[in-house]
N, C-alpha and C positions, 0 to 999 in steps of 0.2 A: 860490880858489873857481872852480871849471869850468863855463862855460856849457853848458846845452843848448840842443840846437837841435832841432826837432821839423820833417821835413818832409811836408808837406802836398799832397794831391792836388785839386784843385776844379773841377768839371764846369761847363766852360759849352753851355749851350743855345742855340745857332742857330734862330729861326724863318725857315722855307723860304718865308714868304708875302711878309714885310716885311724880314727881314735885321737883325731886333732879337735882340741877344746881351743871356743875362742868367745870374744863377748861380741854381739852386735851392738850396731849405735840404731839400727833399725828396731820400732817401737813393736812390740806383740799384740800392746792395745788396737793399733790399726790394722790387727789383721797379715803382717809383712812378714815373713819368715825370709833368710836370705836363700839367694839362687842357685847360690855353689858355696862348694868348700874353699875358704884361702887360702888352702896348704895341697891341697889335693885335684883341683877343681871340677868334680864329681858334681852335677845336679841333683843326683840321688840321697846325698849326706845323711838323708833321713830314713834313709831307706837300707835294712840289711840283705847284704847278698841271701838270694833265696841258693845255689847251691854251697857257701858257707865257705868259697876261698878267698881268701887273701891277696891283698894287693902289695906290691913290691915294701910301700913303706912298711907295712905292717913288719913283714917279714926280716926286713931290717931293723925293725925296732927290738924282734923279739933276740 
């Protein structure tokens, strides 16, 4: 009996505010990027501070 193996492609999401990686279950094909961050909930995710500071998580991360 022959295995299959099926391979998989899986987008992960970078937020630009905090530096929280996460996968969506939202498709790319359709155009969907998600709204907010899970961990942050930033609209912007994609978006880097144009004056270049830091938000609280960051700061406790480092």
């Amino acid at each position: 009996m022959a295995k299959k193996y099926v391979e998989k492609t899986i987008l992960i999401y970078i937020c630009e505010r905090c530096g929280y990686e996460w996968e969506s279950r939202l498709r790319l094909e359709e155009g969907l990027l998600p709204k907010r961050c899970p961990r942050c909930g930033s609209p912007y995710w994609d978006r880097k501070r144009k004056n270049g500071r830091k938000n609280k998580i960051q700061k406790a991360m480092v």
